[in-house]
C-alpha positions as CSV (number, residue, x, y, z in Angstrom):
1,X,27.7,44.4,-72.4
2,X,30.2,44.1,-70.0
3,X,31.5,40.7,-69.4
4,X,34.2,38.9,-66.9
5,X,35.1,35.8,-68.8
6,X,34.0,35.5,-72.3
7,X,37.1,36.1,-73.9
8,X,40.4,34.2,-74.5
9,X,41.9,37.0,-72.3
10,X,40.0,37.3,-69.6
11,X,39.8,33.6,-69.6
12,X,43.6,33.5,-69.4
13,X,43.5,35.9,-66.7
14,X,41.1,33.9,-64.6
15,X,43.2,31.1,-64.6
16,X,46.4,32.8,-63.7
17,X,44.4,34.2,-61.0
18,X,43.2,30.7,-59.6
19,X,46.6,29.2,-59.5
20,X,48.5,32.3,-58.1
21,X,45.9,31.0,-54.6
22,X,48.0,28.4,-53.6
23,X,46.1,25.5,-52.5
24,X,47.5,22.4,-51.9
25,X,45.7,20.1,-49.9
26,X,45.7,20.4,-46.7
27,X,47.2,23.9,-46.8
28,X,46.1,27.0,-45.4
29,X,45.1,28.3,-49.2
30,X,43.1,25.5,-49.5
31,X,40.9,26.6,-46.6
32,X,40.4,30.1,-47.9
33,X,39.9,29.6,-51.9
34,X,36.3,28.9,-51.5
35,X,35.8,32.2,-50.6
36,X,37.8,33.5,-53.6
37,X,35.5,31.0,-55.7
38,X,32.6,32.9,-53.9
39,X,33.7,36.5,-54.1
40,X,34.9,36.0,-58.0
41,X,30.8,34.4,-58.7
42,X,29.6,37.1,-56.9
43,X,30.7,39.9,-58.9
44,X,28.0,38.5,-61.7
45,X,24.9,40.0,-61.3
46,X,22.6,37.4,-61.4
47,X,24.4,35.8,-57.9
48,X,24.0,39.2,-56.5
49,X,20.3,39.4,-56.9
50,X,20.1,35.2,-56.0
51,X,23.3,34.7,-53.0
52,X,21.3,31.9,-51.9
53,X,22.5,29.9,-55.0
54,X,26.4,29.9,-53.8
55,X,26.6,27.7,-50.9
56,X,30.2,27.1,-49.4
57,X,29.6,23.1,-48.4
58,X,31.7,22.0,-45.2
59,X,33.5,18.9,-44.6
60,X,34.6,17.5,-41.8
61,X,37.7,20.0,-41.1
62,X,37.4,22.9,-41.9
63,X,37.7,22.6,-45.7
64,X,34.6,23.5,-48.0
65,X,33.3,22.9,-51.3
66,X,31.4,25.6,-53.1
67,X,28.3,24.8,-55.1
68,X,26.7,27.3,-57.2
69,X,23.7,27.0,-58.8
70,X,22.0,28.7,-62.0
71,X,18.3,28.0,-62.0
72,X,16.6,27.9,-65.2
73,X,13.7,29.9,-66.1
74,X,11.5,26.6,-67.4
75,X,13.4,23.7,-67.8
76,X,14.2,21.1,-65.0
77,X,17.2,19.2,-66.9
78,X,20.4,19.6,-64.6
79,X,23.9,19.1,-65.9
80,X,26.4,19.2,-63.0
81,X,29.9,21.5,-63.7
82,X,32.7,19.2,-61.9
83,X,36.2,20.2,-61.0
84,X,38.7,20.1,-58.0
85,X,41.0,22.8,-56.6
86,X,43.2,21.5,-54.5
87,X,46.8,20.5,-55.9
88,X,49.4,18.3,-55.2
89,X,53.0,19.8,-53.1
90,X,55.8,21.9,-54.5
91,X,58.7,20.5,-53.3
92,X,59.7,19.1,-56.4
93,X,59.8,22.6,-57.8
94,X,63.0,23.0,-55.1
95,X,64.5,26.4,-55.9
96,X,61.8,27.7,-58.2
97,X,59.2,27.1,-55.0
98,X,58.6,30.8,-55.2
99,X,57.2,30.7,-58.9
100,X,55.5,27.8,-59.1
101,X,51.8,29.7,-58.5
102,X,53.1,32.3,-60.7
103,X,52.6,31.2,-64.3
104,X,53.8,33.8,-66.1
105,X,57.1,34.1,-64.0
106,X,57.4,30.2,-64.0
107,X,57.3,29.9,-67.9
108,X,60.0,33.0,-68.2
109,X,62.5,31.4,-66.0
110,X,62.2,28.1,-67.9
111,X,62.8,30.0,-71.0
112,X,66.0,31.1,-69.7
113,X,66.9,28.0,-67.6
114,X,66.3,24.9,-68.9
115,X,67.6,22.0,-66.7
116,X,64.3,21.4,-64.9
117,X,62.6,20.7,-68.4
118,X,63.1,17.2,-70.8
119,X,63.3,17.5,-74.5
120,X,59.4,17.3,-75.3
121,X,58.8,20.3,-72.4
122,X,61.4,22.4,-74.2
123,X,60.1,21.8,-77.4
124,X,56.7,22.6,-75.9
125,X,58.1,25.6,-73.8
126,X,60.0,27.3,-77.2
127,X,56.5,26.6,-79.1
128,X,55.0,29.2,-77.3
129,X,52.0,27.1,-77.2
130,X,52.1,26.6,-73.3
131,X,52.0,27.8,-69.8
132,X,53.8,26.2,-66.4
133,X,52.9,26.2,-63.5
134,X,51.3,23.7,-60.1
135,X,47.5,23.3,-60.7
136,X,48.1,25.2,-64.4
137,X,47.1,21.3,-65.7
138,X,45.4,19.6,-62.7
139,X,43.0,21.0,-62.7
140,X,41.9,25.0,-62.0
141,X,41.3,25.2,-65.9
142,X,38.3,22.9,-65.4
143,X,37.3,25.5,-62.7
144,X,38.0,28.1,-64.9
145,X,36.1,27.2,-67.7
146,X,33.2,26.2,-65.9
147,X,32.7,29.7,-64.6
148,X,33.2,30.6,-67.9
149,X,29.8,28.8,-68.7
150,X,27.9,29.5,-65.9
151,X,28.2,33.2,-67.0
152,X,27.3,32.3,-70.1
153,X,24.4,30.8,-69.4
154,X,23.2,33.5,-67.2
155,X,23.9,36.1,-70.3
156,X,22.3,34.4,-72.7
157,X,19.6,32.9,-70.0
158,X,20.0,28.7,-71.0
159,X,16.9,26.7,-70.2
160,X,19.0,24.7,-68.6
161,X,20.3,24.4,-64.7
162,X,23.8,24.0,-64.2
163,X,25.4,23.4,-60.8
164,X,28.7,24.2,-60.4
165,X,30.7,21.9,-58.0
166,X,34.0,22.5,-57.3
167,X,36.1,20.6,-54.3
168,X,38.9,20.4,-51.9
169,X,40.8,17.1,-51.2
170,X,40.3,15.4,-54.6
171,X,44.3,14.8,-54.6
172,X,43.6,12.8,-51.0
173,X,40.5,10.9,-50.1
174,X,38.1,13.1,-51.8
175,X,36.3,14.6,-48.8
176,X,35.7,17.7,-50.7
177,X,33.3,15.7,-53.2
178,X,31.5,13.6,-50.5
179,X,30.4,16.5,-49.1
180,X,29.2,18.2,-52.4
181,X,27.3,15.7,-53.7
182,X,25.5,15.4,-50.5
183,X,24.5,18.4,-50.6
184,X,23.7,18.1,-54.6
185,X,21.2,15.6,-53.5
186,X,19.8,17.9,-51.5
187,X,19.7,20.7,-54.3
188,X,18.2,18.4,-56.7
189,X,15.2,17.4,-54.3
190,X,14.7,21.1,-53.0
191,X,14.1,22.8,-56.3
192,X,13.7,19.6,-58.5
193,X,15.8,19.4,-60.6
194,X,16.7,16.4,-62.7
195,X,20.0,15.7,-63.4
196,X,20.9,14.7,-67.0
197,X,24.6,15.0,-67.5
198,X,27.7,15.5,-65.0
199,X,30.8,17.0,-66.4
200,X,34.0,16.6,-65.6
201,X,36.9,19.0,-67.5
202,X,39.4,17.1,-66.1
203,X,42.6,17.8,-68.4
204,X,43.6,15.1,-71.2
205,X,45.8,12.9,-70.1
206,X,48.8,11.7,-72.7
207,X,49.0,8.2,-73.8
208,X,52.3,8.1,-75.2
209,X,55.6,10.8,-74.3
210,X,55.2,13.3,-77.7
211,X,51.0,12.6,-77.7
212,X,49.3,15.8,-78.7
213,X,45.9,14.5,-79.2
214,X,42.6,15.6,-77.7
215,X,40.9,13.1,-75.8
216,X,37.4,12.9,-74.1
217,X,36.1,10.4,-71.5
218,X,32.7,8.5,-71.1
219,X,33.8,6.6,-67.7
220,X,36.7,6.8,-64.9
221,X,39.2,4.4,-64.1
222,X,38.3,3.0,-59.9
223,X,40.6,3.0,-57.8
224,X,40.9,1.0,-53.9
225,X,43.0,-0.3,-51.4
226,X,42.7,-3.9,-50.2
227,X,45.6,-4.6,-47.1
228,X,46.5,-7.1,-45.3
229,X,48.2,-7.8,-41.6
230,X,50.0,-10.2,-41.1
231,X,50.1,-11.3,-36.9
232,X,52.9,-13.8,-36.6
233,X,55.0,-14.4,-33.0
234,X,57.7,-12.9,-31.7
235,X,61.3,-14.1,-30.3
236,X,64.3,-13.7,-29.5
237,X,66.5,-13.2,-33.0
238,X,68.9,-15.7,-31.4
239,X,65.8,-18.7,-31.7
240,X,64.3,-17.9,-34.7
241,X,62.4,-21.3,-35.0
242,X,60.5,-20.2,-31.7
243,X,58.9,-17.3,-33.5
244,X,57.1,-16.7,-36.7
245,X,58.2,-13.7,-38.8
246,X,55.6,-11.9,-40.0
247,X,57.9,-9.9,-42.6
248,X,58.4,-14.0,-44.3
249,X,54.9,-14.4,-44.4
250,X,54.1,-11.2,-45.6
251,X,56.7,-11.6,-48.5
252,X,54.7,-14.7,-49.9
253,X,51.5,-13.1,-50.1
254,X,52.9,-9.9,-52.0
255,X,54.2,-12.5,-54.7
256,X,50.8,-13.3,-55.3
257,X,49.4,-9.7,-55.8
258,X,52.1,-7.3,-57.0
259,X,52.2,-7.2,-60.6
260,X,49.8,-9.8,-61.1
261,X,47.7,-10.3,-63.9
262,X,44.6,-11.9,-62.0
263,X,43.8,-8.1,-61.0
264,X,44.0,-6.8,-64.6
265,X,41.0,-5.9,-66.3
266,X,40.5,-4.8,-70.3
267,X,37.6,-3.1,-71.7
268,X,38.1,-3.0,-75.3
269,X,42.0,-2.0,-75.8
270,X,42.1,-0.4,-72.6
271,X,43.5,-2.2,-69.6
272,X,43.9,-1.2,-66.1
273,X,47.4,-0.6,-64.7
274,X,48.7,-4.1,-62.8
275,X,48.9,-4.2,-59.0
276,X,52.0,-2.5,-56.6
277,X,51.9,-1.8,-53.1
278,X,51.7,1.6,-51.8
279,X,53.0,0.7,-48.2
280,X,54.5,-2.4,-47.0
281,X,56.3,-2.5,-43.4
282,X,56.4,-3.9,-40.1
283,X,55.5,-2.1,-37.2
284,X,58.3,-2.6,-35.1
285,X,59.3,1.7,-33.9
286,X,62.6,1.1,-32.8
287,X,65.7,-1.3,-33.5
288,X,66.1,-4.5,-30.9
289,X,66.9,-7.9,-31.2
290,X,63.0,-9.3,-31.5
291,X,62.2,-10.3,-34.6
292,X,59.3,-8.6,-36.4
293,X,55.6,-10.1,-35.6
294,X,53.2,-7.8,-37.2
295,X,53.3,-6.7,-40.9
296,X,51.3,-4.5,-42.9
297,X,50.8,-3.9,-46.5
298,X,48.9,-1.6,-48.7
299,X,48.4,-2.0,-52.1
300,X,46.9,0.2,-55.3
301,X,44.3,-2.1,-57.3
302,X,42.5,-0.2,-60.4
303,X,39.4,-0.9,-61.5
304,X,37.1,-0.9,-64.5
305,X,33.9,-3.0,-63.9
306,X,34.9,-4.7,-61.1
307,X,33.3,-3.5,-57.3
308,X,34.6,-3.8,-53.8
309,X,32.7,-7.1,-53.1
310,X,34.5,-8.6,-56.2
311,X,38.0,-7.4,-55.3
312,X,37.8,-8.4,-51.6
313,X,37.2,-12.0,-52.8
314,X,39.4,-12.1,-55.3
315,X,42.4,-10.5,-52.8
316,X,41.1,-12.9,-50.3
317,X,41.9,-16.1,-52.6
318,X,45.0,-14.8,-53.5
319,X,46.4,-13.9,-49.7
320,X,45.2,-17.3,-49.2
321,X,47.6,-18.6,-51.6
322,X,50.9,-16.8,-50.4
323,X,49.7,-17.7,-47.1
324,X,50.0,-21.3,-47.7
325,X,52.9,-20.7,-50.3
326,X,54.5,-19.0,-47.4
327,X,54.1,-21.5,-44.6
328,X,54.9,-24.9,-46.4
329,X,58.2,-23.1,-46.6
330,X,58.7,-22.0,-43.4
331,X,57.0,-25.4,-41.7
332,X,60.0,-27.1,-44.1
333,X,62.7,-24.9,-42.5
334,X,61.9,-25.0,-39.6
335,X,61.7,-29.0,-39.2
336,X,65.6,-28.9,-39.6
337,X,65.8,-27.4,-36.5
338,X,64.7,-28.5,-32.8
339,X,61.7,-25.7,-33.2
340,X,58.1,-26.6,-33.5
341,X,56.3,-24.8,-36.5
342,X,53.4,-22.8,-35.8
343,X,50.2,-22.1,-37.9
344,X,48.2,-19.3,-38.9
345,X,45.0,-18.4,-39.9
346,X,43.3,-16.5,-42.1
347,X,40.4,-13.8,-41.5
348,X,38.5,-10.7,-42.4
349,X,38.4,-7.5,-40.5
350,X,34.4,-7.7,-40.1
351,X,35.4,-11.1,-38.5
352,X,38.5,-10.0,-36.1
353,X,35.7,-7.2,-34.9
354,X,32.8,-9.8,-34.1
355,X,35.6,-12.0,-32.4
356,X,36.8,-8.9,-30.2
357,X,33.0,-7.8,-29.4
358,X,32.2,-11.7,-28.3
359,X,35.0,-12.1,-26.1
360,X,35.9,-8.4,-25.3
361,X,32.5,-6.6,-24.7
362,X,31.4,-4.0,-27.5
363,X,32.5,-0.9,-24.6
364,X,36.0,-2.6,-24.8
365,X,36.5,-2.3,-28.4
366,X,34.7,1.0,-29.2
367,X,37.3,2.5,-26.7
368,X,39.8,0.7,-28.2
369,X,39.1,1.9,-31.8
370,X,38.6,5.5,-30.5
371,X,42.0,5.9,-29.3
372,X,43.5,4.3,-32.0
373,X,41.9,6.6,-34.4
374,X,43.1,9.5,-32.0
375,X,46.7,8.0,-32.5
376,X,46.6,8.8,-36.6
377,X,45.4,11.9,-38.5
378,X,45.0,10.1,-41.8
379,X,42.1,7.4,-42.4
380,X,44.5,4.6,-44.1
381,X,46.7,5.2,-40.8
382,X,44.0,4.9,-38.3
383,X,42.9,1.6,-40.5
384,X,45.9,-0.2,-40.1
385,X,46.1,1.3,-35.8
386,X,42.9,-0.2,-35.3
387,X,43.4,-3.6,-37.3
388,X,47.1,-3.7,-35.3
389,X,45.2,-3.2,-32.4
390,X,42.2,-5.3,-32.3
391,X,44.7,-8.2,-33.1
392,X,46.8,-7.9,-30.3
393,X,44.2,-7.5,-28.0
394,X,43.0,-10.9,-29.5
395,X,46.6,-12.6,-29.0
396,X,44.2,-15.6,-28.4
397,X,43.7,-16.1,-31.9
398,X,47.6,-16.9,-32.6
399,X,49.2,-16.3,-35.6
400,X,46.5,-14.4,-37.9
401,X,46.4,-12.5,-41.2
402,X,43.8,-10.0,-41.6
403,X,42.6,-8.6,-44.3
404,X,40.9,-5.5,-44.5
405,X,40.2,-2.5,-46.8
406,X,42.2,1.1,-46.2
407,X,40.2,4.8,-47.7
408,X,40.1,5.9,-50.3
409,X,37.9,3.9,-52.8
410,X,36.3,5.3,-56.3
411,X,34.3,3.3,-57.4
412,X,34.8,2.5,-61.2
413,X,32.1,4.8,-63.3
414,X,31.7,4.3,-66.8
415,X,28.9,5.5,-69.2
416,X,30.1,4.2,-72.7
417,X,27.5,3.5,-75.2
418,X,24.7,5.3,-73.3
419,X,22.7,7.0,-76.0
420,X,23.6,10.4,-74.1
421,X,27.1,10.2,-74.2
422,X,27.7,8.4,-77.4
423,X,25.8,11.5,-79.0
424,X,28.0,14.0,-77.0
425,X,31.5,12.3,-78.1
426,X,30.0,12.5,-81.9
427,X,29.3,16.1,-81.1
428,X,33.1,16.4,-79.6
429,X,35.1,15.2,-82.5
430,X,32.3,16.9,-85.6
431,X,33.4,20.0,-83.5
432,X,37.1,19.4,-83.3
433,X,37.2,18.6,-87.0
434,X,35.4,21.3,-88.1
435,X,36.7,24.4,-85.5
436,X,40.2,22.9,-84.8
437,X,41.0,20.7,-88.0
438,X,41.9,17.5,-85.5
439,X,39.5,15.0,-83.7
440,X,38.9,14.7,-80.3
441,X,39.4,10.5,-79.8
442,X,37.0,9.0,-76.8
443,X,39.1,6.9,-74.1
444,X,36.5,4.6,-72.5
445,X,38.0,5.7,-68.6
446,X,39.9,8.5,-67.6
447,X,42.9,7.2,-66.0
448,X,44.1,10.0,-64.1
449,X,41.3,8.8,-60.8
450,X,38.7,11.5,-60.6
451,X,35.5,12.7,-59.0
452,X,33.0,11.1,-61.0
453,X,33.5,8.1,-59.2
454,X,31.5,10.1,-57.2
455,X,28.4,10.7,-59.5
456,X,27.0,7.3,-60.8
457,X,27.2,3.7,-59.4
458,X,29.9,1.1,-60.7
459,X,29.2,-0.9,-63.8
460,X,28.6,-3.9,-62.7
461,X,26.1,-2.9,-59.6
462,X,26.9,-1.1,-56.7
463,X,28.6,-4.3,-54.5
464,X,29.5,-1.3,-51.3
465,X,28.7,-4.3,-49.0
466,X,32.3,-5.4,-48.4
467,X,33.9,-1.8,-48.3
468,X,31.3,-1.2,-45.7
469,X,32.1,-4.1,-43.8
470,X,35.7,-4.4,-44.0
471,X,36.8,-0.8,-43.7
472,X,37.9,0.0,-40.3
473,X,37.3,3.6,-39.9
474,X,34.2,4.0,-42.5
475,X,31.3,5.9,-41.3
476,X,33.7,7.4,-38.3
477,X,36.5,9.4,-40.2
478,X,35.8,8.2,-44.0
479,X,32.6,7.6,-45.5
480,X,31.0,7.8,-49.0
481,X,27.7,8.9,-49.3
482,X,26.6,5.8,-51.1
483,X,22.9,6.7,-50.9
484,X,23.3,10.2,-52.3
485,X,25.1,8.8,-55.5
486,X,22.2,6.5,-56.0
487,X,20.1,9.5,-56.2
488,X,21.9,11.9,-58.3
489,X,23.0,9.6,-60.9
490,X,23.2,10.2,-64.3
491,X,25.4,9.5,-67.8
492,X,29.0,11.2,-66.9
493,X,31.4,12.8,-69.1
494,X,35.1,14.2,-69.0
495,X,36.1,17.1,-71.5
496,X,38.7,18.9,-70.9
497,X,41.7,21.3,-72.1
498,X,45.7,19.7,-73.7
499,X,48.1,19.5,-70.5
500,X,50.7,17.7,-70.0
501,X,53.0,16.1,-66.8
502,X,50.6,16.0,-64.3
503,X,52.0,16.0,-60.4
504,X,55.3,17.0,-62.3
505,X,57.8,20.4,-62.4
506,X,56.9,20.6,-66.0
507,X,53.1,20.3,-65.2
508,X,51.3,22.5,-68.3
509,X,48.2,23.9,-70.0
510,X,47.8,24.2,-74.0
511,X,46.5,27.9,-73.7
512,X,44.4,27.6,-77.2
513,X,42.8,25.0,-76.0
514,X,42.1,26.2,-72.4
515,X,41.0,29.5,-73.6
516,X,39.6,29.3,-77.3
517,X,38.9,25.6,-78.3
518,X,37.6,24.0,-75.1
519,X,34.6,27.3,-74.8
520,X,33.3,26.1,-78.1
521,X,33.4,22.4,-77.1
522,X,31.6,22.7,-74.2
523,X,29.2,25.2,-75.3
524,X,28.2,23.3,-78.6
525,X,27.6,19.6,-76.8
526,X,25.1,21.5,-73.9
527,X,23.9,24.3,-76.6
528,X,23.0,20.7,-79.2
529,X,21.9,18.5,-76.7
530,X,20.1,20.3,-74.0
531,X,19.0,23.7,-75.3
């Protein structure tokens, strides 16, 4: 019988196919490959007989999702087939730019010109073992190998439903996945199904430079953005002890959250990655002698149990702290001089918005936040327009820091020592010793930020409330579909094929494990547990 992607060839062929369709986010590629992802399923016959199973799921511009079900003859059980296919920007590539969609032209000019390469991606390049190229790791051989399986299943007719899921925008805010699991809800309810597993084939991520292990994931590292504003008073640079710099302020509270261990969490002998900030500036546009007044900051918190109620009050306490840190120093500077120190307060975004509604009318402020989210194209940018805003149309207040949330925010997801998964990761490594002489070792969350944040709650409760709340633009330009993940929730689990370098020029794929090792893998865990 006449198959498309059963065989290590055909496999490496799909794959080179996927990432020759440029798609970076927020490119013109990215728009069209879901109808390559369409066409490709279609050619099986099974979706020609059922094209109501492929259903190319739109977000809110212009991008689209596809979703792809196979329905089982009997069986109701449902495991979800996850994977992104957007990719990050080749600029880094700088004069290779050309080749870096083209695999097989990428790896032969690094095999004649090495100075893009370190010493472990030469060793790797010479091996023969590997293939270069932008989405060649992260992640199109997830996508690949999940079409892979759906075939599979259709050949050999599983009594089991697998949806295939595959999204734009998981490199950005993860509007892509929103939208699919939406719509997955919907699936789930129409032709009731019951969702048992979701898997992810995310690529392994390295935990050391030379690592050549196989790992597998039961959970997902969560990632969000608590920021801050920081409204001081202006003045003339020449009286600096009329004014209040909000750039001094602003320097205290970062001491008390950048690097700081009160944000780190450990599950066993994994720990999250300590606090930086992604953006920290004042919002002066043009050079002049006033001294900065308004200051914003941005900073990257992951998580592993803890939800966005939790890290709001935690951030909270310690912008408190810098705060007062920040003007016991500046009230005993300024009491050298003839000025007369100024206070400030402290307050939540929920809070500035009831204040502005009370004393502004709810018309007043709607408008306002409308054309401040005209102003930006990006949701942590129209965050920060509308907090800026709302502030100084509050100038009443005086002196204020606000703190806020700004998208995106995935939620921590981790399904370790669920009966499921703890069977599957036996299942993984019995395989891997026994096909591939090596095991496959289980890393508690995937650190790389994923999708599956998408696909069960956090593990410590759901605690949306405050990201709800305190997130400027949510439910008008970013939302997360909170309710469908409480209804398609299941166990989770990432398997996925050796890359290496990630978001990097010597971004890789093992090609036996993409093409020979990770098939077996994935077929032996859903042919054990679910057939």
């Amino acid at each position: 019988m006449h198959t498309l992607w059963q065989t290590p060839e055909s496999r490496a062929a799909l794959l080179k196919q996927l990432v020759a369709h440029d798609s970076v986010t927020h490119s013109q590629g990215e728009q069209t490959f879901p109808t390559m992802i369409r066409d490709l399923l279609m050619q099986l016959p099974y979706f020609q007989q059922h094209p109501e199973y492929i259903t190319l799921t739109p977000t809110d511009d212009a991008r689209h999702a596809v979703v792809a079900l196979y329905k089982a003859p009997k069986a109701t059980q449902t495991i979800t087939l996850i994977s992104h296919f957007d990719t990050v920007g080749i600029e880094d590539y700088g004069a290779l730019q050309s080749q870096a969609f083209d695999m097989d032209k990428l790896t032969a000019t690094f095999q004649e010109d090495m100075r893009y390469l370190d010493d472990m991606s030469k060793a790797d390049l010479r091996s023969g073992d590997y293939l270069f190229g932008r989405g060649a790791m992260d992640m199109k051989p997830g996508l690949m190998l999940h079409m892979s399986l759906i075939e599979k299943a259709i050949l050999e007719q599983w009594d089991v439903n697998l949806v295939l899921m595959t999204v734009p925008d998981e490199e950005v805010t993860s509007k892509g996945m929103h939208a699919a699991v939406a719509h997955v809800a919907q699936l789930c309810q129409q032709h009731d199904l019951s969702i048992a597993l979701h898997l992810n084939s995310e690529p392994t991520f390295q935990q050391a430079h030379y690592d050549t292990n196989h790992y597998h994931y039961t959970g997902s590292i969560g990632k969000i953005m608590p920021s801050v504003l920081v409204y001081g008073r202006e003045t003339h640079v020449g009286t600096p002890a009329n004014g209040l710099s909000s750039n001094f302020i602003l320097s205290y509270i970062q001491q008390e959250i950048e690097y700081h261990t009160r944000f780190q969490e450990c599950f066993e002998t994994e720990e999250t990655p300590l606090p930086v900030s992604l953006r920290v500036a004042d919002m002066k546009q043009h050079y002049d002698v006033q001294t900065p007044f308004r200051s914003v900051a941005l900073f990257n918190m992951f998580l592993f149990k803890r939800n966005a109620n939790e890290i709001f009050e935690n951030f909270n306490e310690a912008v408190a702290q810098g705060l007062e840190k920040g003007l016991a120093q500046y009230r005993q500077r300024i009491a050298n001089t003839d000025g007369t120190a100024l206070n400030m307060q402290l307050m939540t975004y929920d809070a500035l918005l009831k204040y502005a509604i009370e004393h502004y009318g709810q018309a007043t402020v709607d408008k306002l936040i409308a054309e401040n989210i005209a102003t930006e194209t990006e949701p942590h940018l129209q965050s920060i327009a509308i907090v800026d805003a709302l502030t100084q149309q509050c100038r009443g207040l005086g002196p204020t820091v606000v703190t806020f949330f700004a998208p995106p925010y995935y939620p921590a997801t981790n399904a370790s020592y669920h009966p499921l998964t703890e069977a599957l990761s036996a299942t993984i490594n019995e395989t891997s010793q026994k096909h591939f002489g090596r095991t496959s070792k289980r890393i508690h969350y995937f650190n790389g930020i994923s999708d599956l944040s998408y696909v069960a709650l956090s593990p410590n409760g759901s605690g949306f409330e405050a990201y709800e709340q305190q997130t400027p633009v949510f439910n008008q330009t970013y939302t997360i579909p909170f309710e469908a993940i409480e209804k398609i929730q299941a166990p989770m689990l990432n398997c996925g094929p050796i890359g290496k370098d990630a978001h990097k020029v010597t971004e890789r794929i093992h090609t036996k494990s993409a093409f020979e090792e990770l098939p077996i893998l994935l077929t032996t865990i859903i042919k054990k547990h679910f057939l």
